[in-house]
N, C-alpha and C positions, 0 to 999 in steps of 0.2 A: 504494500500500500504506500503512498505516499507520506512524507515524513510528514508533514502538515498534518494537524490535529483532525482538522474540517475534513480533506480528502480522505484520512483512513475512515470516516466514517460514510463518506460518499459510498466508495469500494465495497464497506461491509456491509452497507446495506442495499447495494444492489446483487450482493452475491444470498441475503435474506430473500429479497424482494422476489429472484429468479428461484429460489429452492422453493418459495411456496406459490407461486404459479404452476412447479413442476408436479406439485401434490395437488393441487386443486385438479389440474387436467387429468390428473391419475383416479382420483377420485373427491370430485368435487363435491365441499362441504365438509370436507377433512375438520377438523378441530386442532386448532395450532397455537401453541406457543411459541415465542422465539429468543433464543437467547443472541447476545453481540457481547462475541470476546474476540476483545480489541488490544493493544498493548503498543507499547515502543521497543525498537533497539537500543540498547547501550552500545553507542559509536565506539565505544573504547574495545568492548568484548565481542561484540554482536549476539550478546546472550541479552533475554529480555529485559526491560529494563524496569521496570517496578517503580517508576517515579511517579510524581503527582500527575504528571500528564493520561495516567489510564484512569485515577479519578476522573477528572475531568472529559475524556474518551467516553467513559460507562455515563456519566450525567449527564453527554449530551446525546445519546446511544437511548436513554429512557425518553429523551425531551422526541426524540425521532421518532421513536412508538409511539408513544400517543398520540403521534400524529394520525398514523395510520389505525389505533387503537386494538394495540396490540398488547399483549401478556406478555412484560418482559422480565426475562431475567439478563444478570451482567454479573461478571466476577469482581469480588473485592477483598479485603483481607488478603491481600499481595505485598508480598516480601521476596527481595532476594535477599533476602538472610539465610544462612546455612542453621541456625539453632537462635531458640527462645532471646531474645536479647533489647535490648533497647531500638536496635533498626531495624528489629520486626515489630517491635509494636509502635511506631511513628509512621511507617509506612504503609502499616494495616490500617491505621484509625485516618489518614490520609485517602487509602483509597478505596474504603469506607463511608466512610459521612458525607462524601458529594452523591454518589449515585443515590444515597438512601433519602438526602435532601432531597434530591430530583422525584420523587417518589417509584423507586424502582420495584418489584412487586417482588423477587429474588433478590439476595445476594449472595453469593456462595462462597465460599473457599474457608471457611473458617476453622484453623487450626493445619494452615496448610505451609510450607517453608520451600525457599530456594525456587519464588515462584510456580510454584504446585509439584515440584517434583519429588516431595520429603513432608513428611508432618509429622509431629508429636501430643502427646498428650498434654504436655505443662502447655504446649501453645494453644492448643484448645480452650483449655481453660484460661490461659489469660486473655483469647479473641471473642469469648463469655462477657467476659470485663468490657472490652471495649464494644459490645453488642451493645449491652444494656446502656452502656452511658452514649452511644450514639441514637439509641431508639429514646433516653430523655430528651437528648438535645433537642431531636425534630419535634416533641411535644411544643414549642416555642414557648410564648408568655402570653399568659391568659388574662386579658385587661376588662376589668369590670370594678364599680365600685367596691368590692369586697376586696379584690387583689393590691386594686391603688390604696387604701389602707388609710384614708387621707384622716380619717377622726380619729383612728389610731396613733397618728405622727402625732397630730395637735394632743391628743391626752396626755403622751410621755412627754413630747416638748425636746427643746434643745438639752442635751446633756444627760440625756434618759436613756435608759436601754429597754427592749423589748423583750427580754426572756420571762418576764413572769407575766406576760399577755396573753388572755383568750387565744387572741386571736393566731400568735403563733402557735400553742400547744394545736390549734385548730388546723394549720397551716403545712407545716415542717414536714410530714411524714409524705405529702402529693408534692411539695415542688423542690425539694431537695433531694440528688441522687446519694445513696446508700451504697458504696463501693461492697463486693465481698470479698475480694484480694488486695486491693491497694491498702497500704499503709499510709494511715496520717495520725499516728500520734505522735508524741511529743519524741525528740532523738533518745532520750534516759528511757522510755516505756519499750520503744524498737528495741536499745540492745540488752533490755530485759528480758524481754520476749526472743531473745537470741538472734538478735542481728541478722532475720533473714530476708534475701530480695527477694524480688517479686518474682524469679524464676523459681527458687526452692520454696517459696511459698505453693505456687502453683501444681508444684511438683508433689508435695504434700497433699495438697486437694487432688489432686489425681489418682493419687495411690488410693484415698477414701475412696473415692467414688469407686474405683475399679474394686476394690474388697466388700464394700457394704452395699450400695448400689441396687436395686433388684426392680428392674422396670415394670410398670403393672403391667399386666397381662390384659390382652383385648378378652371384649365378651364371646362367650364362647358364639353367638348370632352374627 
């Protein structure tokens, strides 16, 4: 495809557009989804390139569906990382949150390394982490007299704090995200808790999950 953002999505969607004409002729009224995975070279390596620009690829890969009003999926959670580490998880939450902004209807790859050719378990669980706090993001901000809060400011006033308020005890648990791997407590409480990252954290919840675990079972109908 062309290096240009715009043209690989020309290309990939005319080679969409041609596979499901080929299936309607085939049997017309087919039921189709379609997925657009799209990507860059790394000019350096010619291995793929996992940069912001396949966000941006997949976001505008969904904005091109709906044109047509199509069911789309697109890959995200894209790393060339070799193992769990800080530039898999920036460049998962990068090429992540655009397409899912865009409202893509899939996104897949989650817990997947070295651009899908490798995965593990800690990265599963920590692309869990960046699920959830990406599906708060797109909730946005819900503005209504209750939210703007305006008789609440005026009752604490300048120099007041809001912790023993209604209205936050009412509040705090819907618009604040609740990490279950990241660490934020204080640096004395982390290396009390034995000074673990966020890869041996994960690695720990893993191991749970895989030992105790037991998925419910469908109805027997």
């Amino acid at each position: 495809a062309p290096v240009t953002l715009a043209g690989n999505l020309v290309i990939t969607n005319a080679e969409i557009l041609s596979g499901i004409c080929t299936i309607q002729l085939a049997s017309p009224g087919t039921s189709t989804s379609v997925h657009y995975l799209m990507g860059n070279l790394d000019m350096k390596t010619g291995l793929w390139g996992q940069g912001p620009e396949e966000g941006l690829l997949c976001a505008g890969a969904v904005e091109v569906a709906r044109y047509y009003g199509f069911c789309v999926s697109v890959n995200g959670f894209n790393s060339a990382s070799k193992m769990p580490e800080a530039q898999a998880s920036y460049e998962k939450a990068m090429s992540t949150l655009l397409p899912v902004l865009a409202g893509a209807d899939i996104v897949y790859g989650a817990g997947s390394l070295e651009g899908g050719m490798a995965a593990s378990f800690e990265e599963l669980i920590m692309d869990d982490e960046i699920c959830r706090a990406v599906l708060k993001s797109v909730q946005g901000i819900e503005v209504n007299d209750e939210t703007l809060a305006v008789d609440v400011i005026h009752k604490v006033g300048p120099g007041g704090h809001y912790l023993a308020e209604k209205h936050t005890l009412k509040h705090f648990k819907d618009v604040l995200f609740f990490p279950e791997l990241t660490d934020r407590s204080s640096y004395d409480a982390w290396k009390k808790a034995g000074g673990k990252s966020l890869v041996n954290r994960a690695r720990e919840r893993a191991e749970e999950i895989l030992k105790d675990h037991w998925p419910t079972p469908l109805d027997r109908d």
